[in-house]
mmCIF file as Biopython writes it, N, C-alpha, C and O atoms, coordinates in Angstrom:
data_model
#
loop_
_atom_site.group_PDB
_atom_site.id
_atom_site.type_symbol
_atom_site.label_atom_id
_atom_site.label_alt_id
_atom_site.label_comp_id
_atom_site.label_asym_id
_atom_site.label_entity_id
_atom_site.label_seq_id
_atom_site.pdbx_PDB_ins_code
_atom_site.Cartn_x
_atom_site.Cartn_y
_atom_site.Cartn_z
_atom_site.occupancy
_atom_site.B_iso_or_equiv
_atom_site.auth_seq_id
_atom_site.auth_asym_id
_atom_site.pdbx_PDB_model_num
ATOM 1   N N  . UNK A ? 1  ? 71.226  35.774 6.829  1.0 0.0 1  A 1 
ATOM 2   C CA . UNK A ? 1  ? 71.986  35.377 8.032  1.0 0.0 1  A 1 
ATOM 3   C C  . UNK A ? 1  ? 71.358  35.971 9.304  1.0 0.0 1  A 1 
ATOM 4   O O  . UNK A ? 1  ? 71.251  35.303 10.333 1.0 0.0 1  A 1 
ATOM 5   N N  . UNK A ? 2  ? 70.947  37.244 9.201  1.0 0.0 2  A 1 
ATOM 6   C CA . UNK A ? 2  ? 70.327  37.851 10.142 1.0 0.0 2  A 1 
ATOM 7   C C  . UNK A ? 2  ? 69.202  37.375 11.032 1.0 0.0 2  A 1 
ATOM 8   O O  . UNK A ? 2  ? 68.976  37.564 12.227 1.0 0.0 2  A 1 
ATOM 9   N N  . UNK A ? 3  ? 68.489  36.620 9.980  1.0 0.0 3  A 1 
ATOM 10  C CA . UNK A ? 3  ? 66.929  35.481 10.505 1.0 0.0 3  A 1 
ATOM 11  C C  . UNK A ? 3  ? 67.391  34.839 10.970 1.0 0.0 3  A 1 
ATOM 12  O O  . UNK A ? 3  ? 66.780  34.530 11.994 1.0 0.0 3  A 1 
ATOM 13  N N  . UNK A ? 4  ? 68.423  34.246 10.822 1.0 0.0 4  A 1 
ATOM 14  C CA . UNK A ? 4  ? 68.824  32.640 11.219 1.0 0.0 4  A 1 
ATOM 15  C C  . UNK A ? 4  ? 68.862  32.697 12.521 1.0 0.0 4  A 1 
ATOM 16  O O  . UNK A ? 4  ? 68.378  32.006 13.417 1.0 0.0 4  A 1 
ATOM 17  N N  . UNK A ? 5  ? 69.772  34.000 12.471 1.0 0.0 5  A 1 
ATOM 18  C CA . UNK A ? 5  ? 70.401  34.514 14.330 1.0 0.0 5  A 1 
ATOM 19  C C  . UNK A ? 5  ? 69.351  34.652 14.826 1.0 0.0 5  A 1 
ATOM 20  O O  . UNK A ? 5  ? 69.217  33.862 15.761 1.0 0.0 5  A 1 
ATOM 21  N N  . UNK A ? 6  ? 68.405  35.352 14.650 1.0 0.0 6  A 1 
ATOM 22  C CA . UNK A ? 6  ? 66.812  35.668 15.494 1.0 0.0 6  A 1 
ATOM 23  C C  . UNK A ? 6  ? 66.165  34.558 15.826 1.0 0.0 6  A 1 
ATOM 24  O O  . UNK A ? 6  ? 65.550  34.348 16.872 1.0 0.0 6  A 1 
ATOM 25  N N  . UNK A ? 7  ? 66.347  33.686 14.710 1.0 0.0 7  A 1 
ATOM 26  C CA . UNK A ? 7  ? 65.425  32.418 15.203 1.0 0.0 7  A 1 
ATOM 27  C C  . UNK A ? 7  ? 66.118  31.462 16.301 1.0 0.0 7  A 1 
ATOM 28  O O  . UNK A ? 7  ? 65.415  30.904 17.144 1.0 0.0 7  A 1 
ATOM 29  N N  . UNK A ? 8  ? 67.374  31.307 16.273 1.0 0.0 8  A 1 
ATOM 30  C CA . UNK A ? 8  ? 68.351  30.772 16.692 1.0 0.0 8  A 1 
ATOM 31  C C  . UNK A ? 8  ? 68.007  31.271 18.734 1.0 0.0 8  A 1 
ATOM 32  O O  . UNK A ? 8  ? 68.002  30.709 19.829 1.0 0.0 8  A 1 
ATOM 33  N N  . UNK A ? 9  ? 67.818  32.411 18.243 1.0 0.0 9  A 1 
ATOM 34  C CA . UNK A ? 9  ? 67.860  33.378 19.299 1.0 0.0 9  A 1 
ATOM 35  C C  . UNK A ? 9  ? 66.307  33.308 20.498 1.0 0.0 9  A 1 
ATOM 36  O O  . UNK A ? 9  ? 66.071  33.339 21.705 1.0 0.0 9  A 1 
ATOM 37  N N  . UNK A ? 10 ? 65.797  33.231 19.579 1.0 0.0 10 A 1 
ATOM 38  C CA . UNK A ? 10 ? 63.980  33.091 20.045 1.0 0.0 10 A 1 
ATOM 39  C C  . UNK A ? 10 ? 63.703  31.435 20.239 1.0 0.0 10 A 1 
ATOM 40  O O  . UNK A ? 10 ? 62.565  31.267 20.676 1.0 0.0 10 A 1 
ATOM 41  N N  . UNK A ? 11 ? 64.357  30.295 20.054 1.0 0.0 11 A 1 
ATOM 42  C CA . UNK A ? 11 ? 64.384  29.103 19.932 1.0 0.0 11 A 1 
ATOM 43  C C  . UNK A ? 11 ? 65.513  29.026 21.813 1.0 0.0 11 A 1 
ATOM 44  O O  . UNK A ? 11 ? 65.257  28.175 22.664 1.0 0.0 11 A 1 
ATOM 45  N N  . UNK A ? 12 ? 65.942  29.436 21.881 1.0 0.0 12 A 1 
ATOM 46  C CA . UNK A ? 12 ? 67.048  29.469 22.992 1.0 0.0 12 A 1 
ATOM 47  C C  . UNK A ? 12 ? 66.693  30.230 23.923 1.0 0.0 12 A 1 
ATOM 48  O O  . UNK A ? 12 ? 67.484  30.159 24.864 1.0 0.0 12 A 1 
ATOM 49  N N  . UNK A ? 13 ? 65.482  31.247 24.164 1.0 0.0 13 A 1 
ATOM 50  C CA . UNK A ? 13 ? 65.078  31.719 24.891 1.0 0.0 13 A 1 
ATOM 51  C C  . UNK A ? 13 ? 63.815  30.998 25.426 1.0 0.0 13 A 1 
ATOM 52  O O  . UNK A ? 13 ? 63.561  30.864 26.623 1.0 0.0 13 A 1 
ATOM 53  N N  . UNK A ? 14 ? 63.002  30.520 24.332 1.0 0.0 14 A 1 
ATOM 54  C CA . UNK A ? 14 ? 61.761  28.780 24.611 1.0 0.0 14 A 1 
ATOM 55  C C  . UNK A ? 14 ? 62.316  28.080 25.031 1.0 0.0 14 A 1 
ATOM 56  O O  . UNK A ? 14 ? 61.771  28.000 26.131 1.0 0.0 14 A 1 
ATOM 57  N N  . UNK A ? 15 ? 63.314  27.199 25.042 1.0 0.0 15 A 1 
ATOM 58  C CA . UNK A ? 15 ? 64.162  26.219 25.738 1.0 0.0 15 A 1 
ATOM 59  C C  . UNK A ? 15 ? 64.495  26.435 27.188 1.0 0.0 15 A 1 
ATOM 60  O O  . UNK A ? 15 ? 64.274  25.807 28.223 1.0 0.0 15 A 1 
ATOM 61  N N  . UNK A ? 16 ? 65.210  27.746 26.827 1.0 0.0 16 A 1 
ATOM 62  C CA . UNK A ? 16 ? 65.455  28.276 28.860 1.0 0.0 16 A 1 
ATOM 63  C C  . UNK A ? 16 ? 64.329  28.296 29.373 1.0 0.0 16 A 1 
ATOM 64  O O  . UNK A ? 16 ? 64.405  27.694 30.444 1.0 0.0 16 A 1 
ATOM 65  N N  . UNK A ? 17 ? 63.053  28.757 29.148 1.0 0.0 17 A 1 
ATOM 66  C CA . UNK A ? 17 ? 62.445  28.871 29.615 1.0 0.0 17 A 1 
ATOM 67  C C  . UNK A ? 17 ? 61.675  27.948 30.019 1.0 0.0 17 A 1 
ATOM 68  O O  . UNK A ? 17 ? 61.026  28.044 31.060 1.0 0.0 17 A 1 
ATOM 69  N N  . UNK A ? 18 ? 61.641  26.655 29.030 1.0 0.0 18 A 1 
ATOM 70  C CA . UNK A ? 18 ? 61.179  25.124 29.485 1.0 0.0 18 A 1 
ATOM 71  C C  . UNK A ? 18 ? 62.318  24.609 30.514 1.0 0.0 18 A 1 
ATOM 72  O O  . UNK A ? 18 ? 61.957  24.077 31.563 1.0 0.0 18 A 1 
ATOM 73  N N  . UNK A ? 19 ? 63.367  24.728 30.289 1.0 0.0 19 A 1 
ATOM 74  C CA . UNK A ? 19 ? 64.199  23.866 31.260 1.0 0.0 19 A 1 
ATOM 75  C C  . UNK A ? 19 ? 64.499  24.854 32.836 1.0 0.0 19 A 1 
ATOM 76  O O  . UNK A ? 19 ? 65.116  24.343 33.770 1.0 0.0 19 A 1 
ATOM 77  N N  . UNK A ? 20 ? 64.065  25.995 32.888 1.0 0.0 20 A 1 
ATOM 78  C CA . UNK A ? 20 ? 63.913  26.822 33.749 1.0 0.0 20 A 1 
ATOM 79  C C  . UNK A ? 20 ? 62.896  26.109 34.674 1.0 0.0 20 A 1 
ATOM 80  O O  . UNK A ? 20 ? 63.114  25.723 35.823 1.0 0.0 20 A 1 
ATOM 81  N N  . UNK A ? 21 ? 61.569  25.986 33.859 1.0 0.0 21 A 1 
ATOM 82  C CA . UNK A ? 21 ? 60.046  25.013 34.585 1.0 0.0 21 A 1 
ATOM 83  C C  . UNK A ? 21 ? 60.614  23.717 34.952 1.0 0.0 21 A 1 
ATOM 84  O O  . UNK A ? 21 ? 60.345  23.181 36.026 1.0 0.0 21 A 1 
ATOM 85  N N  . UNK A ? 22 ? 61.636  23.045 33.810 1.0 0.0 22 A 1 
ATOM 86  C CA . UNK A ? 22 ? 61.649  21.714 34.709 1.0 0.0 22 A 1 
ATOM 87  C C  . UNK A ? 22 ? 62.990  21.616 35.621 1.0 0.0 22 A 1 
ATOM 88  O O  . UNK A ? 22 ? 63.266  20.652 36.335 1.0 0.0 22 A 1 
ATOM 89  N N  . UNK A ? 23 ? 63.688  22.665 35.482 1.0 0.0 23 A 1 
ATOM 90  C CA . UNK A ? 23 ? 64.591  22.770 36.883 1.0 0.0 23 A 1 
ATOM 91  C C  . UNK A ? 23 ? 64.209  22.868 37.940 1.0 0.0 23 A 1 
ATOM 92  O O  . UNK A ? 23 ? 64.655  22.160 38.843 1.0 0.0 23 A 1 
ATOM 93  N N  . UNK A ? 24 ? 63.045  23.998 38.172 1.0 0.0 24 A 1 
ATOM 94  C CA . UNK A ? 24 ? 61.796  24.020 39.106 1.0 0.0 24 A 1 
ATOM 95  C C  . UNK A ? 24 ? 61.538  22.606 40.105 1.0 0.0 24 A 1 
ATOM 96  O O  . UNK A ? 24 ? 61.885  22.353 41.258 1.0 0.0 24 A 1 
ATOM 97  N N  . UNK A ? 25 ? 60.799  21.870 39.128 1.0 0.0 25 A 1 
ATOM 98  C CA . UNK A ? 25 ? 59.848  20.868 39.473 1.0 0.0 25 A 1 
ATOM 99  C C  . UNK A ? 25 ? 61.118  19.639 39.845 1.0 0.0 25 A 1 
ATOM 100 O O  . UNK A ? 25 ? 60.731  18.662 40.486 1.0 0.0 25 A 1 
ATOM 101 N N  . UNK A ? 26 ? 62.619  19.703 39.437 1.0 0.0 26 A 1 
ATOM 102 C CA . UNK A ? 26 ? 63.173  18.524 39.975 1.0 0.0 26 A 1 
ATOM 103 C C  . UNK A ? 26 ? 64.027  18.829 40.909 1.0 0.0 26 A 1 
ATOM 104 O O  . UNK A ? 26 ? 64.726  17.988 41.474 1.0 0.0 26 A 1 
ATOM 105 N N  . UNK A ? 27 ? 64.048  20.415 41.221 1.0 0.0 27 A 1 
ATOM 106 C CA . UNK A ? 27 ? 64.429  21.323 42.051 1.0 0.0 27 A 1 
ATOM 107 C C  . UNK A ? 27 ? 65.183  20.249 43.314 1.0 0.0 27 A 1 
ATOM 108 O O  . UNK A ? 27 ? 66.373  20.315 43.619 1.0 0.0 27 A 1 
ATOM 109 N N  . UNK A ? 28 ? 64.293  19.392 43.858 1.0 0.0 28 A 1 
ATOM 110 C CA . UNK A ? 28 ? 63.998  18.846 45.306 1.0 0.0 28 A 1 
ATOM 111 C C  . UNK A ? 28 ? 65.616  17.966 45.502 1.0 0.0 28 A 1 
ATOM 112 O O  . UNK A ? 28 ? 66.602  18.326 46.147 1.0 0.0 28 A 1 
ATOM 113 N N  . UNK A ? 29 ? 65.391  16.652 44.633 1.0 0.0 29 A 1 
ATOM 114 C CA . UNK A ? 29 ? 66.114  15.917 45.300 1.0 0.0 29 A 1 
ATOM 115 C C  . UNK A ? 29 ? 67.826  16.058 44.234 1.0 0.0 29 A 1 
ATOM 116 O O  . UNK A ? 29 ? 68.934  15.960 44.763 1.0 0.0 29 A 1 
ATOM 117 N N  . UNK A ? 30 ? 67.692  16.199 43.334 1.0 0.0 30 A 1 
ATOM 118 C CA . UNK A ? 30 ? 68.101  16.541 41.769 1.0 0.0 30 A 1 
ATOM 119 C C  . UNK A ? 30 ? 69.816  17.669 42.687 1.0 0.0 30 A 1 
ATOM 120 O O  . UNK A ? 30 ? 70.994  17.464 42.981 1.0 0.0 30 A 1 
ATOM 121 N N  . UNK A ? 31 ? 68.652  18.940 42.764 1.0 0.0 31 A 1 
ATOM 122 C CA . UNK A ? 31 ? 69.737  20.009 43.192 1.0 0.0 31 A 1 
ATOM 123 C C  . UNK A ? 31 ? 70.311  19.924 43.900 1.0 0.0 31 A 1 
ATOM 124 O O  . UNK A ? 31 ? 71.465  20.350 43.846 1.0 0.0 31 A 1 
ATOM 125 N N  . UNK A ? 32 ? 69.610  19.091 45.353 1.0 0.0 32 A 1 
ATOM 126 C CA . UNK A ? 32 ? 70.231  19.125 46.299 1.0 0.0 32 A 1 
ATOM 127 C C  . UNK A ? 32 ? 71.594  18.256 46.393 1.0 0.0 32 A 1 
ATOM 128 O O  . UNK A ? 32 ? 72.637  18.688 46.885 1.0 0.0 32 A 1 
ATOM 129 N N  . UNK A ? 33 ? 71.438  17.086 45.894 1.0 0.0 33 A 1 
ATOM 130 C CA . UNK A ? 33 ? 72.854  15.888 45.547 1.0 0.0 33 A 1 
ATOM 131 C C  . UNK A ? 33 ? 73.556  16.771 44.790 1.0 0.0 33 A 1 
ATOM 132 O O  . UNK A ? 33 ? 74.562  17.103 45.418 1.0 0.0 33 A 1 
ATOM 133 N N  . UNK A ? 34 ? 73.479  17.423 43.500 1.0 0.0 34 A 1 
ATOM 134 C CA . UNK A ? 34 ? 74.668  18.176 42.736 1.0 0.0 34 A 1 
ATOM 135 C C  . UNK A ? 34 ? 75.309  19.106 43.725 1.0 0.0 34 A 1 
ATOM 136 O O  . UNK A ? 34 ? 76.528  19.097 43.898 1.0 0.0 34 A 1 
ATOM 137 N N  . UNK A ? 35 ? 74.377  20.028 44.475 1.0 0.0 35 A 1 
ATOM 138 C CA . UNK A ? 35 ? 74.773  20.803 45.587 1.0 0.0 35 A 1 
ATOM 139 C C  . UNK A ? 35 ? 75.809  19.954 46.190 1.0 0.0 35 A 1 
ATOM 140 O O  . UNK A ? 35 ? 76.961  20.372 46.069 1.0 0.0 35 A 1 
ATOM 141 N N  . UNK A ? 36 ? 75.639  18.867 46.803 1.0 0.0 36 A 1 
ATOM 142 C CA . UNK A ? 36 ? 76.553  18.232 48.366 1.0 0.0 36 A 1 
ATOM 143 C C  . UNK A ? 36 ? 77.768  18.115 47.478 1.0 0.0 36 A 1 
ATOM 144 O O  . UNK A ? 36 ? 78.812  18.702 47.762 1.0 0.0 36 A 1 
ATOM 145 N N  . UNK A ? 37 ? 77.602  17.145 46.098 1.0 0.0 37 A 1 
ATOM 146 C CA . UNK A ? 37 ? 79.021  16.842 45.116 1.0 0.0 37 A 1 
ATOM 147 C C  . UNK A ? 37 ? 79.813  18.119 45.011 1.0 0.0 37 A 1 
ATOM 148 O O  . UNK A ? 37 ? 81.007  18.192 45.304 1.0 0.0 37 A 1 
ATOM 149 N N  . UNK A ? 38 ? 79.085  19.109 44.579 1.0 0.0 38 A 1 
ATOM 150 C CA . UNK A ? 38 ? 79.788  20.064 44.331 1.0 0.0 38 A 1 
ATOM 151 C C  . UNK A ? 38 ? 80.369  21.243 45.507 1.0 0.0 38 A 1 
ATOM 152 O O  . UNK A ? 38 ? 81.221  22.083 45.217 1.0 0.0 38 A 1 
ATOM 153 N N  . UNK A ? 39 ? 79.700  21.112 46.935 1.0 0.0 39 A 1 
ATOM 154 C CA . UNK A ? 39 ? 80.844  21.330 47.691 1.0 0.0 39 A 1 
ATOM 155 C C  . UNK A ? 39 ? 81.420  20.660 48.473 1.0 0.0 39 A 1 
ATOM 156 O O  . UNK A ? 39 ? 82.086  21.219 49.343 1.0 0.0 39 A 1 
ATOM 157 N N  . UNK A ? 40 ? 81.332  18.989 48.398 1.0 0.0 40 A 1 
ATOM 158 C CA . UNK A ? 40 ? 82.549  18.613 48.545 1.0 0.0 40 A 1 
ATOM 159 C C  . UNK A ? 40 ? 83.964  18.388 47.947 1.0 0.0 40 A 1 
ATOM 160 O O  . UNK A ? 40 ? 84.963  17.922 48.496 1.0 0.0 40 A 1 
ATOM 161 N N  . UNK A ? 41 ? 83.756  18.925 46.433 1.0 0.0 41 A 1 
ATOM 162 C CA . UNK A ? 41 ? 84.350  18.650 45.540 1.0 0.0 41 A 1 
ATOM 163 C C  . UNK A ? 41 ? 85.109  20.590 45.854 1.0 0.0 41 A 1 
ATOM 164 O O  . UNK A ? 41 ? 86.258  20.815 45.475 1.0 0.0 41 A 1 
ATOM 165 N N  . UNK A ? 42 ? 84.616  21.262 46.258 1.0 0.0 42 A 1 
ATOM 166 C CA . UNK A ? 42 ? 85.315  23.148 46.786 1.0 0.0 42 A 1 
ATOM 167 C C  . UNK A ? 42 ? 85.799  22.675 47.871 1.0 0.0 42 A 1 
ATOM 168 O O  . UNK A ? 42 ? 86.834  23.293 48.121 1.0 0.0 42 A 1 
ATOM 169 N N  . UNK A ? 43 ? 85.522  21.672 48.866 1.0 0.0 43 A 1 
ATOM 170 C CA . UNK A ? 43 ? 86.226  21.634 50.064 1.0 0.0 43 A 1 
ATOM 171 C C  . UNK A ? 43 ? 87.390  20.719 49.551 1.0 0.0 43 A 1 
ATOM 172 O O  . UNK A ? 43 ? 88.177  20.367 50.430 1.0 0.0 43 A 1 
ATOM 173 N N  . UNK A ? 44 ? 87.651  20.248 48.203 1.0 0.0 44 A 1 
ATOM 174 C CA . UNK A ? 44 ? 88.416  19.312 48.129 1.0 0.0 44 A 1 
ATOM 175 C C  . UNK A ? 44 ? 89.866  20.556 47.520 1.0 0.0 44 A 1 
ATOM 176 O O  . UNK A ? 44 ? 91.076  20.422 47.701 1.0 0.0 44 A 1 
ATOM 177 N N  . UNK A ? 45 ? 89.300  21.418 46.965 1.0 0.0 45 A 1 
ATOM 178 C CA . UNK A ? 45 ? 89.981  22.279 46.130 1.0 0.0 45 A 1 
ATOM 179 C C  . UNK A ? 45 ? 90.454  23.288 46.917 1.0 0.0 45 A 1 
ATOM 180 O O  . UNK A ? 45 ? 91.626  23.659 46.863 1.0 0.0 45 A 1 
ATOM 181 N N  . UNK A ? 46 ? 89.510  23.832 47.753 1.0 0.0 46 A 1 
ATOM 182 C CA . UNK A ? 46 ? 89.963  25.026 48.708 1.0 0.0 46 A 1 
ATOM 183 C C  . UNK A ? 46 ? 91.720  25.034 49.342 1.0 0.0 46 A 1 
ATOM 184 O O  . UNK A ? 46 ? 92.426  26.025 49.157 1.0 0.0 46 A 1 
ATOM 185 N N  . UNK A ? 47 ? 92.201  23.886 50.029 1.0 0.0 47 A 1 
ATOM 186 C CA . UNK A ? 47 ? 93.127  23.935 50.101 1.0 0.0 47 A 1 
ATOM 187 C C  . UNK A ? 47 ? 94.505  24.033 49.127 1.0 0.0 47 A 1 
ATOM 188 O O  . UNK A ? 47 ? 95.573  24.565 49.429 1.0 0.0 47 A 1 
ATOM 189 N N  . UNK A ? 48 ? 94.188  23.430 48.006 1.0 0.0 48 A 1 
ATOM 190 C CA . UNK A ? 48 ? 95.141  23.987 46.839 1.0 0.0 48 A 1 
ATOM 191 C C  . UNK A ? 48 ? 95.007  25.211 46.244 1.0 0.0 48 A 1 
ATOM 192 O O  . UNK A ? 48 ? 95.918  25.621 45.526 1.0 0.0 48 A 1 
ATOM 193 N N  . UNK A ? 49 ? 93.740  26.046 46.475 1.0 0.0 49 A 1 
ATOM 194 C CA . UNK A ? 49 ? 93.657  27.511 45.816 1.0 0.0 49 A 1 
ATOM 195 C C  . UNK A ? 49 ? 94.285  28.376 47.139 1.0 0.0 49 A 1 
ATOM 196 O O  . UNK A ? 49 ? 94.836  29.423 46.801 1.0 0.0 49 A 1 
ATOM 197 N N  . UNK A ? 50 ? 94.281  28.138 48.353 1.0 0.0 50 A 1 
ATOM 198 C CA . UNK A ? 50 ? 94.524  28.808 49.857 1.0 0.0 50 A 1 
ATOM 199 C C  . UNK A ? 50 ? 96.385  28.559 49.418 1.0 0.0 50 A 1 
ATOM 200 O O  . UNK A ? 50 ? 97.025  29.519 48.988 1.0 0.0 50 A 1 
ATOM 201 N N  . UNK A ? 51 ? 96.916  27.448 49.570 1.0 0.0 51 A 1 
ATOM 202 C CA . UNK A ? 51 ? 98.204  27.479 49.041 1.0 0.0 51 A 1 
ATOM 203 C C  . UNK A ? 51 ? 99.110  27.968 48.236 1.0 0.0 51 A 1 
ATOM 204 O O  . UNK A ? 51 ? 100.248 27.498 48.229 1.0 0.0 51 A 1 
#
């Protein structure tokens, strides 16, 4: 059981680290739209958490 976890473990640290590089590279137009959704979507909320 112990291997499994290690590999499990070392397999999930290669992955972050690929999707880390291609978060990078789509960085541009990608982040920036999730960015605007996602604070207009806090300016949508702010007033029910302020209440």
């Amino acid at each position: 059981m112990e291997n499994l976890g290690r590999r499990q473990e070392r397999q999930g640290s290669e992955f972050r680290s690929i999707s880390g590089k291609r978060i990078k590279e789509e960085e541009t137009g990608v982040q920036r739209a999730a960015r605007a959704s996602h604070q207009s979507l806090f300016s949508k909320m702010k007033p029910v958490l302020s209440s």
